[in-house]
MIROKOL-555013 format. One record per residue: residue number from 1; residue in one letter; y, z, x of N, C-alpha, C in turn. Coordinates in Angstrom, 1 decimal, m for minus. Each point is the difference from the previous one (the first is absolute). Layout:
BEGIN
+-----+---+--------+--------+--------+--------+--------+--------+--------+--------+--------+
|   k | r |    nyy |    nzz |    nxx |   cayy |   cazz |   caxx |    cyy |    czz |    cxx |
+-----+---+--------+--------+--------+--------+--------+--------+--------+--------+--------+
| NUM | A |      Y |      Z |      X |      Y |      Z |      X |      Y |      Z |      X |
...
+-----+---+--------+--------+--------+--------+--------+--------+--------+--------+--------+
END
This chain:
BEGIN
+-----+---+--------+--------+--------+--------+--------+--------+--------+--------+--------+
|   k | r |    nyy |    nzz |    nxx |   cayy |   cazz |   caxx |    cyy |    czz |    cxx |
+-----+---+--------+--------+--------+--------+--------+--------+--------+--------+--------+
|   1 | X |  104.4 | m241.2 |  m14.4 |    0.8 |    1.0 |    0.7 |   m0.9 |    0.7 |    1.1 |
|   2 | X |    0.7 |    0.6 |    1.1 |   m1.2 |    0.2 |    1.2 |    0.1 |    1.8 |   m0.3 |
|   3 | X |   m0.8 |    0.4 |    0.6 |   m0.3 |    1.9 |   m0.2 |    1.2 |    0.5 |    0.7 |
|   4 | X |    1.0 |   m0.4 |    0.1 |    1.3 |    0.6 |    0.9 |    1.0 |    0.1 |   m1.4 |
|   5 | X |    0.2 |   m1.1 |   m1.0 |    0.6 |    0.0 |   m1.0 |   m0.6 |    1.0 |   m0.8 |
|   6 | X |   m1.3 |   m0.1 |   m0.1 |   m0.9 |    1.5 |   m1.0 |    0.6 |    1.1 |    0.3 |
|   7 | X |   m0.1 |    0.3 |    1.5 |    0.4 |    0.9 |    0.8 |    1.1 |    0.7 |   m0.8 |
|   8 | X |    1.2 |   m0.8 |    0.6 |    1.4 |   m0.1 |   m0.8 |   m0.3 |    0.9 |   m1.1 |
|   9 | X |   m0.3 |   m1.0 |   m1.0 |    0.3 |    0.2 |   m1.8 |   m1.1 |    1.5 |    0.4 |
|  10 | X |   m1.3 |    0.2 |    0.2 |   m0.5 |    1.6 |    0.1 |    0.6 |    1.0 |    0.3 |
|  11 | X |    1.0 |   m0.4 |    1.1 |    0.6 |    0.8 |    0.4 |    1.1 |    1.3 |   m0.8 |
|  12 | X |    0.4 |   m1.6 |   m0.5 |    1.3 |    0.2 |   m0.8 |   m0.6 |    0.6 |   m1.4 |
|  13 | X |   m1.0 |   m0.3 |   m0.5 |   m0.4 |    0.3 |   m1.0 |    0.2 |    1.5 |    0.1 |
|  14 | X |   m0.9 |    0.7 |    0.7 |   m0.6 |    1.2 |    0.8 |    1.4 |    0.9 |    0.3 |
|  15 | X |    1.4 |   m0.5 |    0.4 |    1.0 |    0.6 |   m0.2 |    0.6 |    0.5 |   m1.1 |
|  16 | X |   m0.1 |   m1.2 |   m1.1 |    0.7 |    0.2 |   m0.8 |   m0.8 |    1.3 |   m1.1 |
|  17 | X |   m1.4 |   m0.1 |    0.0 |   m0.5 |    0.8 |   m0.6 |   m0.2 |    1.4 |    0.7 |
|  18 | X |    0.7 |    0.0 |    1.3 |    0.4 |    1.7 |    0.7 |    1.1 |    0.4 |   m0.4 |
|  19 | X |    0.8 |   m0.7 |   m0.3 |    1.9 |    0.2 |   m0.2 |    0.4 |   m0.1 |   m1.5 |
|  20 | X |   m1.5 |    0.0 |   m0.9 |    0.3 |    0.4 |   m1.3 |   m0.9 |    1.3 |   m0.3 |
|  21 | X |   m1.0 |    0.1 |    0.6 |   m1.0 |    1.4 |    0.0 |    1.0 |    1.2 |    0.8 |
|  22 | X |    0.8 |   m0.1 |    1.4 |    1.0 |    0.4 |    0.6 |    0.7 |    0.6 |   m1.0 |
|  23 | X |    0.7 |   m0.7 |   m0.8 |    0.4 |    0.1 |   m1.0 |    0.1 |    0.8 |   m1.1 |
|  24 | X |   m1.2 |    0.0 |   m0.8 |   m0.8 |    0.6 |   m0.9 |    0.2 |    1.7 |    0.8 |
|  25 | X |   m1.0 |    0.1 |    1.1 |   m0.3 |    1.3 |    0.5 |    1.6 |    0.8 |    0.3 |
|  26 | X |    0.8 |   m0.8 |    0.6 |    0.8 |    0.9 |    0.3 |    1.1 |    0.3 |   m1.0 |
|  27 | X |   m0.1 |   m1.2 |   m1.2 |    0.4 |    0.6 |   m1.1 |   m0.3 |    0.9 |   m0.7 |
|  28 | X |   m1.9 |    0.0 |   m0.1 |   m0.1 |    1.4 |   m0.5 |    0.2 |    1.1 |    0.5 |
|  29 | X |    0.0 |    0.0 |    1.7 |    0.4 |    1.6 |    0.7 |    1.7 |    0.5 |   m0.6 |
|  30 | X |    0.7 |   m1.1 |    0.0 |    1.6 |    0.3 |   m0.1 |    0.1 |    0.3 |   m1.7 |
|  31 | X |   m0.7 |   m0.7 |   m0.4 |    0.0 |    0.9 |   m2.0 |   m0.7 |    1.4 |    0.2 |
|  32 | X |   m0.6 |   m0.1 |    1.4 |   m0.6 |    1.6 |   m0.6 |    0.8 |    1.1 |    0.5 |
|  33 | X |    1.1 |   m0.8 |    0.8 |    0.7 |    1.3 |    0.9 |    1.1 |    0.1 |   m0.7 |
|  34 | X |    0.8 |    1.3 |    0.9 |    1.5 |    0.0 |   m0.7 |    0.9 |   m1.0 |    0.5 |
|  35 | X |   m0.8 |   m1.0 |    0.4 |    1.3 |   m1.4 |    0.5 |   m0.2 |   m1.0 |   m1.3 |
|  36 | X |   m0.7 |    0.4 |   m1.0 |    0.2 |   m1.0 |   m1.4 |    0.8 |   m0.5 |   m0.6 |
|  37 | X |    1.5 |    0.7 |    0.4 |    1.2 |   m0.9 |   m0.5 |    0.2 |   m1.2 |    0.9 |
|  38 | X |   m0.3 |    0.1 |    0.8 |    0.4 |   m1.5 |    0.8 |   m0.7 |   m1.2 |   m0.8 |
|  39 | X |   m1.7 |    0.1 |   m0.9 |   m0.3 |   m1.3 |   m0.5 |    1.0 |   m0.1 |   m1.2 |
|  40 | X |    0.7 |    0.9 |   m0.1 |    1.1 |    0.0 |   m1.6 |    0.8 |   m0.6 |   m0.1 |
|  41 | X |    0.7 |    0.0 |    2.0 |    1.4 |   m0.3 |    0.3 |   m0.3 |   m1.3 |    0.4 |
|  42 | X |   m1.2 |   m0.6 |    0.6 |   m0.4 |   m1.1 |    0.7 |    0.4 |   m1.7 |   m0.5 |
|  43 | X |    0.0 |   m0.2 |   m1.2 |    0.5 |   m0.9 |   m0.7 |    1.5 |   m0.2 |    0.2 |
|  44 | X |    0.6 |    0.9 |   m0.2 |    2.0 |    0.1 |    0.2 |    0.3 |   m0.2 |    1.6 |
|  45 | X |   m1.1 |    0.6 |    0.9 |    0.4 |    0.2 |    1.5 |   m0.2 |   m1.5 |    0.2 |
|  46 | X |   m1.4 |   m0.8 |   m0.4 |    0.0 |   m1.1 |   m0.1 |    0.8 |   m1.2 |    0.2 |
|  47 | X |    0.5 |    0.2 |   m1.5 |    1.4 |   m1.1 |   m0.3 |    1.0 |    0.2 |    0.7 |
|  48 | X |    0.4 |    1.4 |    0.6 |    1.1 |    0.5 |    0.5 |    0.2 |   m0.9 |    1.6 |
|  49 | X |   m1.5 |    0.1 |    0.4 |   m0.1 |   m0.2 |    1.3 |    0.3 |   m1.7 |    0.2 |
|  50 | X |   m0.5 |   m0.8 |   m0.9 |    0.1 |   m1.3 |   m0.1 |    1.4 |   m0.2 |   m0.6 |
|  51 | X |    0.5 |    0.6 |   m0.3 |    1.7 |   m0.3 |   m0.4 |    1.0 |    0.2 |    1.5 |
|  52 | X |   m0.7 |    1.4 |    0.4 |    1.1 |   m0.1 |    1.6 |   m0.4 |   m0.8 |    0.5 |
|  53 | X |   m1.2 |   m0.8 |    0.5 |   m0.5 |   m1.0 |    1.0 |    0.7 |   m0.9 |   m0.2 |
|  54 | X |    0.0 |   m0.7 |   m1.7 |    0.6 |   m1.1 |   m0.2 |    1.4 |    0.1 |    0.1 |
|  55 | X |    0.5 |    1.1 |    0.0 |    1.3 |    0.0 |    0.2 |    1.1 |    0.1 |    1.3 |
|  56 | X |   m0.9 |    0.4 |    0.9 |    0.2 |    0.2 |    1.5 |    0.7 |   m1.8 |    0.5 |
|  57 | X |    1.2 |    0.1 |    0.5 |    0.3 |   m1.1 |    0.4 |    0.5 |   m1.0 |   m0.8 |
|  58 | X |    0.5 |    0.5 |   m1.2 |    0.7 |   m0.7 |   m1.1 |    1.5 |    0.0 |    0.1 |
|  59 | X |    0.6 |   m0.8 |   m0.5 |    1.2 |    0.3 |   m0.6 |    0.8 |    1.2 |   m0.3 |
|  60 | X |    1.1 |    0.1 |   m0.1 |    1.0 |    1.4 |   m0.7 |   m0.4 |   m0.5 |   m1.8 |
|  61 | X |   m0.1 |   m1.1 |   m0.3 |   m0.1 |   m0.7 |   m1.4 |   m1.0 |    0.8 |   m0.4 |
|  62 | X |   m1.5 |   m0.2 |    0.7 |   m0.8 |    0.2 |   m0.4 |   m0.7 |    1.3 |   m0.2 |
|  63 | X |    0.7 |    0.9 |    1.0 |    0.0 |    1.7 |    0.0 |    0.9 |    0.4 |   m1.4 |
|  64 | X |    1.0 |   m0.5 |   m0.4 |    0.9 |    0.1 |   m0.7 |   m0.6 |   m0.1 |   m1.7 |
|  65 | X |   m0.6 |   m1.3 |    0.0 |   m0.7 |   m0.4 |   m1.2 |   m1.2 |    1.0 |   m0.1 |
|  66 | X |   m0.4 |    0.4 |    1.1 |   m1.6 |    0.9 |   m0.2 |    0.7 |    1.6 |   m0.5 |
|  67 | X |    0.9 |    0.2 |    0.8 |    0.9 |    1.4 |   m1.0 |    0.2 |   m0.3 |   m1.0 |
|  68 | X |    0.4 |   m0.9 |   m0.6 |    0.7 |    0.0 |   m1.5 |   m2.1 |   m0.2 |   m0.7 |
|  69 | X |   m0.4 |   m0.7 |    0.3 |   m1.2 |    0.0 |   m0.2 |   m0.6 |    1.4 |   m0.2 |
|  70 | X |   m0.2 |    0.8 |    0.9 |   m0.3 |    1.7 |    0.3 |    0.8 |    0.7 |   m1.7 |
|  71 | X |    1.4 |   m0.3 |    0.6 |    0.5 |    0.7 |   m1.1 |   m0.5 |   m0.4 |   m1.7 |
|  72 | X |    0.0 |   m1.5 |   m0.4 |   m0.7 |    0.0 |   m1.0 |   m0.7 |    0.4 |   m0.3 |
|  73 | X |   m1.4 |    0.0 |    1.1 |   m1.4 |    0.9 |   m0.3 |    0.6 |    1.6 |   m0.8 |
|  74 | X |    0.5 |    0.3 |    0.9 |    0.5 |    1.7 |    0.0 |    0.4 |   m0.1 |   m1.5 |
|  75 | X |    1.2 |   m0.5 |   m0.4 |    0.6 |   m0.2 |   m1.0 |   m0.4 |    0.0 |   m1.5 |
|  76 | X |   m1.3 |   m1.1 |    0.4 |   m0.5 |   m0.6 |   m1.1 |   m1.4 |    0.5 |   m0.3 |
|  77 | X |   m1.3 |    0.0 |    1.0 |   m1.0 |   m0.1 |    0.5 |   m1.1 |   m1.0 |   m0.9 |
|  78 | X |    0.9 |   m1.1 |    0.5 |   m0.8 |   m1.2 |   m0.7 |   m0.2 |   m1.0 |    0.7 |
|  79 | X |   m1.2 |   m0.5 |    0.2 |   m0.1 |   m1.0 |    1.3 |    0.8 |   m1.1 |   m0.2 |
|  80 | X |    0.0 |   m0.7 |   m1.2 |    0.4 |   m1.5 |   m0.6 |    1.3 |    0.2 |    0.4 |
|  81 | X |    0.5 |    0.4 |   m0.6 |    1.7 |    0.7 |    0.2 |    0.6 |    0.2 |    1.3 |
|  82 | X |   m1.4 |    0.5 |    1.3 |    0.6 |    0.3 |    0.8 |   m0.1 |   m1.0 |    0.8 |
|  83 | X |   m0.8 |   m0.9 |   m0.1 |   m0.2 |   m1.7 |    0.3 |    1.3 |   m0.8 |    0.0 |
|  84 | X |   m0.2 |    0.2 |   m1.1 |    1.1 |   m1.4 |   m0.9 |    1.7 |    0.5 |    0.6 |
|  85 | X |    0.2 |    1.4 |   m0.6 |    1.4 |    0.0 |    1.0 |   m0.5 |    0.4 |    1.8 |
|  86 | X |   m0.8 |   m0.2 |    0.6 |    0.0 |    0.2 |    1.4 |    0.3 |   m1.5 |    0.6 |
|  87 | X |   m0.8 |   m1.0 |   m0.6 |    0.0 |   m1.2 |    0.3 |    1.6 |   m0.6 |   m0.5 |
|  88 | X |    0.3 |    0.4 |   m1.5 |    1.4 |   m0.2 |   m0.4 |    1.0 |    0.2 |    1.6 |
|  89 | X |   m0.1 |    1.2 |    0.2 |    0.7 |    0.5 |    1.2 |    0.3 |   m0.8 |    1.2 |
|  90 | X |   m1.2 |   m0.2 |    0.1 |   m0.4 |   m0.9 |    1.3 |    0.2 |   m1.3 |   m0.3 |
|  91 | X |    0.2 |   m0.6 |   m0.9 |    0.7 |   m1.3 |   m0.4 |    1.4 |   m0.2 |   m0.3 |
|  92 | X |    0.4 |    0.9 |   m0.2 |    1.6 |    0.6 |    0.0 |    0.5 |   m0.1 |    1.3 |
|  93 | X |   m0.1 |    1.0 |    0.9 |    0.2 |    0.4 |    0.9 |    0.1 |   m1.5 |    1.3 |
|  94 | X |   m1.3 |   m0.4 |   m0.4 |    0.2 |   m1.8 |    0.5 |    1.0 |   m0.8 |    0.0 |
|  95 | X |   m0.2 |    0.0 |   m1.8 |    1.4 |   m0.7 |    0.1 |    1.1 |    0.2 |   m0.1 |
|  96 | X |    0.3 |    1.1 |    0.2 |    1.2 |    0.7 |    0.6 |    0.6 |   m0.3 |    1.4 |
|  97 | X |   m1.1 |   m0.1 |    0.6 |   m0.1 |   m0.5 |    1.6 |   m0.3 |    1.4 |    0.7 |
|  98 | X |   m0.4 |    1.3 |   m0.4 |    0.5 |    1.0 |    0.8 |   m1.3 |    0.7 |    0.4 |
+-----+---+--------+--------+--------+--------+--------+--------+--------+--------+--------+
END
């Protein structure tokens, strides 16, 4: 490999170990402040955020099945459960045609 690919992979190296120290530090400033609920909430904003992305530009089916999904959660608060009938839903609804 020529010093241009070192380059590269140093580079990148060198990032990745800024954007997990980044990390570290400004996690510890925000546990120390009174913005500490946000690492609490961070996991749920998470999932939340990857559910609307994936959901953006779907189907009426598929908003449909993700409510009845939502509602399970609520209902039940069991992930398996809220799996099995969301997906149930969404295979329903298919063959339904609707």
């Amino acid at each position: 490999m020529s010093g241009q690919y070192w380059a590269v992979i140093g580079l990148l190296a060198i990032a990745a170990f800024a954007i997990r120290v980044t990390g570290l530090i400004a996690g510890g400033r925000i546990r120390e402040s009174r913005h500490t609920w946000v690492l609490d909430e961070l996991p749920g904003l998470i999932v939340a955020s990857l559910v609307a992305s994936s959901l953006a530009g779907q189907p009426p089916a598929t908003w449909l099945a993700a409510g009845i999904a939502v509602g399970v959660a609520i209902g039940t608060d069991h992930v398996i459960a809220t799996m099995v009938l969301g997906m149930a839903a969404f295979t329903g609804l298919g063959w339904l045609g609707v």
